[in-house]
N, C-alpha and C positions, 0 to 999 in steps of 0.2 A: 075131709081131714079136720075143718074146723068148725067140723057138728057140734055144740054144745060148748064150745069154750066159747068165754067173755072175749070181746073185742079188744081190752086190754090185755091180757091174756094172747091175744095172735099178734099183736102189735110189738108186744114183746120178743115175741118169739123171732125178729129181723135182731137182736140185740144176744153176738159171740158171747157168752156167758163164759164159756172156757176161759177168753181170753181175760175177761176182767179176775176170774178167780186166781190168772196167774199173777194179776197185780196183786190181787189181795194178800199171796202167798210172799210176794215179795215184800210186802210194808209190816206184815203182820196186821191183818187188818179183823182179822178172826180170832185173835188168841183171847182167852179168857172168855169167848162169846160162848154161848150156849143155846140161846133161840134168835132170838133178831143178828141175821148175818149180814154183812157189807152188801151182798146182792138184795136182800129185804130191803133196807138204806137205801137202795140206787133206785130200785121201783118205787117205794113211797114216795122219793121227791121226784121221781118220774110223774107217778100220779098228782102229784100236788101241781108240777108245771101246767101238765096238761088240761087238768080241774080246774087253773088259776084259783089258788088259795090265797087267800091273804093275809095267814099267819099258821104259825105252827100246828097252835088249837084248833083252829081253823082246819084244817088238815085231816088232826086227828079226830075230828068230830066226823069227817066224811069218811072216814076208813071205817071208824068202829059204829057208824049209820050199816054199815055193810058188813056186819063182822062175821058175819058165817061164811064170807064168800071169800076171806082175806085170804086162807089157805091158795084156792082156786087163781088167784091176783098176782099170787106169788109173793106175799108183806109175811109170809111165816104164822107163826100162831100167838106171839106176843106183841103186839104192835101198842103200843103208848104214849104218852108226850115226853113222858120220863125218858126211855127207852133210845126214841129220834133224840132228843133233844142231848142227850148225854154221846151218842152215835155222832152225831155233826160235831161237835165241843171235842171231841177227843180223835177217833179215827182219821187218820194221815190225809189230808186232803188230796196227796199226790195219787193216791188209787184211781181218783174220779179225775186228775189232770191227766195221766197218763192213760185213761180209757175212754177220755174224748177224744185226743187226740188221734187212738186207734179209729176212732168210730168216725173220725175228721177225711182221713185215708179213705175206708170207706164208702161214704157221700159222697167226695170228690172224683173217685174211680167210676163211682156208679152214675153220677150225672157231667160225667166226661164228654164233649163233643168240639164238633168242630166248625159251631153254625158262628163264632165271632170272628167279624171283619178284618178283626189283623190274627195273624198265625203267632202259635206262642203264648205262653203264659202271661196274664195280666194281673195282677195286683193293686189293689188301693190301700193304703197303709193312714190311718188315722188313730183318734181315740176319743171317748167319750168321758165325761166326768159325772160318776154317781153322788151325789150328794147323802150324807150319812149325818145322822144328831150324835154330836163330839160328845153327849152325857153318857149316851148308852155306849156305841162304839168308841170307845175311848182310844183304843190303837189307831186311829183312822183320823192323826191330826193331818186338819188342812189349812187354816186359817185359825187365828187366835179362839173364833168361837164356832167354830165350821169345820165338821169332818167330812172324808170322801175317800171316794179309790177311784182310780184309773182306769178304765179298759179301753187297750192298745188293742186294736185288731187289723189283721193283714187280711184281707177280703178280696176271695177267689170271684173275679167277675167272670168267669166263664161257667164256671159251677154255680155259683151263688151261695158256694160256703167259705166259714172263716177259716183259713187257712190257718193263723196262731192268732193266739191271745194269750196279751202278758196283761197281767197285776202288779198293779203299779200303786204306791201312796198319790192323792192329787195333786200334792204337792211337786211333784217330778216333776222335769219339763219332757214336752211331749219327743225333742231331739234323743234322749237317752233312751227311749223303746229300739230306737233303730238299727244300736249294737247289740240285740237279742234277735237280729236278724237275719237266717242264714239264706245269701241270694244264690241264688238259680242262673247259669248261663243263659242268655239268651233272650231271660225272660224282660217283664216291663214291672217297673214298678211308678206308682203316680202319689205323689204328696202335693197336700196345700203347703202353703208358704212358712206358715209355724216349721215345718220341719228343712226350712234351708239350712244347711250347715255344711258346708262348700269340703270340712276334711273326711266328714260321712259320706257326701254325695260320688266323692273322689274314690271312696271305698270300692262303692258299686261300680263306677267305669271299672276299676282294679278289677272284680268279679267278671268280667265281660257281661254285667247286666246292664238294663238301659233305668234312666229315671226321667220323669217328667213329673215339673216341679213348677209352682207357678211361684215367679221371682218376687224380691220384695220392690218396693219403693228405690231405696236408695241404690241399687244393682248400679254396680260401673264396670261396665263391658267396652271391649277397643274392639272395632267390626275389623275383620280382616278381610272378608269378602259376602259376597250374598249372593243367595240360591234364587232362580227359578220360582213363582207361584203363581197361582190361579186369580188373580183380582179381583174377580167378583165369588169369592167364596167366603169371603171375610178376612181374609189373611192380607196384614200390613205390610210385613216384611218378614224376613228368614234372612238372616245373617247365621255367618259363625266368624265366631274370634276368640279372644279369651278375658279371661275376668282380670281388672286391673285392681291397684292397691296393694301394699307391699304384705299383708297377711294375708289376702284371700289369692293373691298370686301364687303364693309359697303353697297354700292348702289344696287350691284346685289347680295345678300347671298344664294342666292340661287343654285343648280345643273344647270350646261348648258351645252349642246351638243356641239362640238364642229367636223364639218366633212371639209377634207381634198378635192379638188377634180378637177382630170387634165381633161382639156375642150383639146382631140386632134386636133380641127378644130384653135382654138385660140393657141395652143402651151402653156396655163397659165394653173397653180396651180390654185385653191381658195381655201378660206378659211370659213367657213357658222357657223355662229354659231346658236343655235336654242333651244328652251325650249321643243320642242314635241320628248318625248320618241318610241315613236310608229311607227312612219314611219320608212321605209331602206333610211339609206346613200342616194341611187341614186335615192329615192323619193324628199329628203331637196333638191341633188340638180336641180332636175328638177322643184319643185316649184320655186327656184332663177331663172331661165330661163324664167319663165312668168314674170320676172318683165318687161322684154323688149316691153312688148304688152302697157303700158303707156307709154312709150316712143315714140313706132308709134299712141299712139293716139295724142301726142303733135302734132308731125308732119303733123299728118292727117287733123286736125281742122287750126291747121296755114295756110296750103298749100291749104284749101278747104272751109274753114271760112273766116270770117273775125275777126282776134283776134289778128292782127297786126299793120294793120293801121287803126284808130281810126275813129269816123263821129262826136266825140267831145272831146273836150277838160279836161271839168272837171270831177273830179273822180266819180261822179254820172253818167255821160253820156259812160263813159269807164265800169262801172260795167255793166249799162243795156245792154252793146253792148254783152259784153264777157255772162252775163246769155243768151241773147236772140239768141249766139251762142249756147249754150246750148242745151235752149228747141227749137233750129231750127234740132240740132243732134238726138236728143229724139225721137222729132214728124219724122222724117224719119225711123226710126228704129222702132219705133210702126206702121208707116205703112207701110213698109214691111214685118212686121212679121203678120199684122192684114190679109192684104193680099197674104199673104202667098208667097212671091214673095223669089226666093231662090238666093239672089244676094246680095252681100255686100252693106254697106249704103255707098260706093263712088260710085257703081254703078246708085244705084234710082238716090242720090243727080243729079250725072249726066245729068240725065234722065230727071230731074223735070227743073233741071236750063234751060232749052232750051223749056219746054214744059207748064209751067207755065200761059199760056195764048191760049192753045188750048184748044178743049171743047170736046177732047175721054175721055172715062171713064177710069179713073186713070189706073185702073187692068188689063185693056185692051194693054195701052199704056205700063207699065211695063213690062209684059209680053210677048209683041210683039217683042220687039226689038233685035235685032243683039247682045250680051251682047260679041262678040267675037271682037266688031271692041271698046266697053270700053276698055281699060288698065289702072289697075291702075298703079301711079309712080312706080321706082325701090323703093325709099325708102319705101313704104308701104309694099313692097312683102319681106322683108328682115328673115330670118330665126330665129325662137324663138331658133334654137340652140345656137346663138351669148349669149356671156356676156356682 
């Protein structure tokens, strides 16, 4: 079936084209176009993620290196710097938000199971800060002489995909991503201590979701009684009672857990607070443990995307970049699971970036390779034991 087509070209072919054309029908993302259409757009910076380009030019010098084959690629027949560059600056960025998010569903259906230790949806909700030059990006004030933006992201540990991502100015504080958050019964959600905010965390009990949150320093809790634990697991103590002081009483009135717990590899105490009655001590604190898996996904997309230095300027051309980082992370991950290839998404990505313009069939070429002479970074291989 995939005689003679490019390996970009079959890679594609995992990426609902329907659905994205019916964004584009909805934003008007075609009018006035003539040859470079929203889908041309969405593969060039497909290509460019995948290539790791590290500018526009850059970019367009590798397309038009290959220009007889652009048709075949799917970039159309007009492909330019002109052309992208004028495409990201102008076309609605919400096309490319709302067809990652499709392609979010997706990846998470498709690498759906049930191999994690607690049942139920897990969540780590953090955010990373891009550093931007306040000359060039002028919208993107952060500090007097320092621009940036925000990326809040809610990270599915059981898939290993980002469930949402909001854009944020750096200036934000990282509490306010939290009301862009629509919680799920039942599920877990885990934050560092940046995001204690006792009338948001209240929220969540209200949703009948669970949080695990690692408390701050100054926490004044009244124990009302104490649970049951394992002593030689690490676990100090498991109380519950509730949070004293006449403001955070009023915000949180409610019962909350409160567990103790020395990490011997770190030599630290923590401190976890949490509304879920149910689980043991050294379940809270191994749910806080997963929080570190968003952390290596910052890392991993920085280091293997392009989500640092930019192919434009204004803040419409930086959103479609960081979405089409996105659904470039998605679309590897759906096909690797589609093709059943049993190798982490730095591996394929790998795989693909070098091979993107040969013409073996994808599963062929996956599956063939040496995956002993890949390594990934130290920082990707780092241990979910850490805090």
């Amino acid at each position: 079936m995939n005689q003679g087509k490019y390996v970009f070209a079959q890679v594609i072919e995992f990426l609902p084209q329907r659905i994205f054309d019916k964004f584009v029908k909805k934003y008007d993302g075609n009018k006035y176009v003539k040859h470079f259409t929203c889908w041309n757009q969405l593969l060039c910076m497909i290509f460019g993620q995948l290539t790791n380009r590290d500018s526009l030019r850059d970019l367009i010098v590798a397309i038009n290196a290959h220009n007889t084959k652009c048709y075949h690629l799917g970039f159309g027949k007009s492909v330019t710097l002109s052309n992208l560059s004028k495409a990201n600056q102008n076309r609605n960025y919400k096309i490319f938000e709302e067809f990652a998010y499709h392609l979010i569903a997706n990846a998470r259906k498709a690498r759906s199971n049930d191999d994690f230790e607690i049942k139920g949806q897990v969540y780590a909700f953090d955010s990373s800060t891009i550093d931007l030059c306040l000359s060039v990006f002028w919208w993107a004030k952060f500090r007097k002489n320092k621009g940036g933006i925000k990326l809040n992201t809610l990270f599915d540990i059981n898939t290993q995909i980002p469930a949402f991502i909001h854009i944020a100015p750096a200036s934000n504080h990282d509490v306010n991503a939290m009301d862009y958050l629509i919680y799920e019964i039942g599920a877990y959600y885990i934050f560092d201590r940046g995001y204690v905010d006792y009338t948001r965390l209240f929220k969540i009990n209200q949703f009948e979701a669970y949080f695990v949150v690692r408390a701050k320093s100054n926490l004044k809790f009244n124990r009302m009684y104490s649970r049951k634990y394992d002593k030689t697991s690490g676990v100090k103590s498991d109380q519950i009672g509730k949070l004293t002081g006449f403001y955070v009483s009023k915000e949180y009135p409610a019962k909350i857990r409160k567990v103790r717990f020395y990490d011997q590899k770190t030599n630290k105490t923590f401190v976890f607070l949490t509304n879920n009655m149910e689980l043991s001590a050294e379940q809270i604190a191994f749910l806080y443990k997963q929080r570190w898996q968003v952390e290596l996904f910052f890392k991993w997309i920085k280091q293997h995307l392009k989500v640092k230095s930019f192919w434009g300027t204004t803040e419409n051309a930086v959103r479609i970049q960081i979405y089409a980082a996105i659904i470039t992370y998605c679309l590897v991950a759906i096909v690797g699971k589609n093709l059943k290839i049993n190798r982490t998404t730095y591996e394929i990505l790998q795989v693909l970036g070098i091979s993107l313009l040969d013409k073996s069939p994808v599963n062929e070429l996956l599956m063939n390779v040496n995956y002993n002479d890949v390594k990934e970074p130290i920082c990707n291989q780092l241990s979910l034991s850490l805090f």
